[in-house]
C-alpha angles and dihedrals in degrees: 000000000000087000090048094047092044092054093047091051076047093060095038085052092053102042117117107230124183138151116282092242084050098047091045095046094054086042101058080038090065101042084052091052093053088044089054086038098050088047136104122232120196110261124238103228117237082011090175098037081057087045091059094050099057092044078062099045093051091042095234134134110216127216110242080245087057102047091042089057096048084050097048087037087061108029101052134062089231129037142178121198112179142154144112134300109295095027100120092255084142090050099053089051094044078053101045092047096045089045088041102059088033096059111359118121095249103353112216122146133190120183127186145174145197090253153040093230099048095035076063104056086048091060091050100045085052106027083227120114115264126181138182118271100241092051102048087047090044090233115187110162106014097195094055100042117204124227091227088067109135116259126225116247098176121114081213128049121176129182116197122196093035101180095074089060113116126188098269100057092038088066090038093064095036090053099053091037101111122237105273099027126132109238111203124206117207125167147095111246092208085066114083123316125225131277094214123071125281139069094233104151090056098045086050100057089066102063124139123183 
């Protein structure tokens, strides 16, 4: 009886408990994921060939990490690019973006980011528009998601400052990403965390095709 009480204060311990909104958020977020992650994109041909050439325009000489990043960056439905301050984050993206609109089968991009600060210094580092998450969806109670949010058309779709992502928007954006689209990772999961639920950037480092 004692062993049998023991393990059962053991079970209760060790059960995950959340709020409803919260379990089946994560839940329609990870079968997103697996959807974006299970389907095709269309290639760019002589993709590191292409990757080579910019590194020449913009008179750089990438690290191998870097290039490695830009190519995965470009090449898969899902990617994460993360690392410290002074990493070349802002150079892969530059990359991806200028790669992106050159060669990419229709070439749209749409980058966000948690906040308007930070959605800013995207727009200047690339020269594309950025904009906060909550304002390209046309978010307005993130816990009660409406059906008339805006849906993403873009075949690439990059967020920059990840660590600030909390569960809600992170199934907001995965439920208006279209079907085909490239979703791109960017952060650093020592910044700020998010002040929502939901311990996404780390999740998210983990990720295996």
């Amino acid at each position: 009886l004692a062993s049998s009480a023991a393990s059962d204060v053991y079970k209760r311990q060790h059960q995950l408990l959340c709020r409803p909104g919260i379990f089946h958020a994560e839940s329609i977020a990870a079968k997103r994921l697996v959807d974006l992650m299970t389907t095709a994109i269309s290639p760019i041909p002589d993709l590191k060939e292409h990757i080579i050439e910019w590194e020449k325009e913009n008179n750089l000489n990438l690290a191998a990490e870097q290039k490695n990043a830009i190519y995965v960056g470009l090449h898969y439905s899902v990617s994460v690019i993360t690392g410290g301050p002074g990493t070349g984050k802002t150079t892969i993206v530059n990359a991806i973006t200028d790669i992106r609109k050159k060669y990419g089968i229709g070439k749209e991009i749409c980058l966000m980011a948690p906040t308007g600060c930070a959605a800013k210094r995207m727009h200047e580092s690339t020269g594309s528009p950025a904009s906060t998450v909550h304002s390209r969806l046309k978010i307005h109670d993130i816990e009660n998601l409406q059906a008339e949010m805006e849906e993403i058309h873009e075949d690439t779709v990059g967020v920059d400052e990840f660590s600030m992502v909390d569960i809600w928007l992170l199934r907001a954006m995965l439920d208006n990403i279209s079907d085909g689209s490239q979703f791109i990772i960017i952060g650093d999961i020592d910044q700020l965390p998010s002040v929502g639920p939901g311990n996404v950037p780390v999740s998210y480092t983990h990720l295996r095709a």
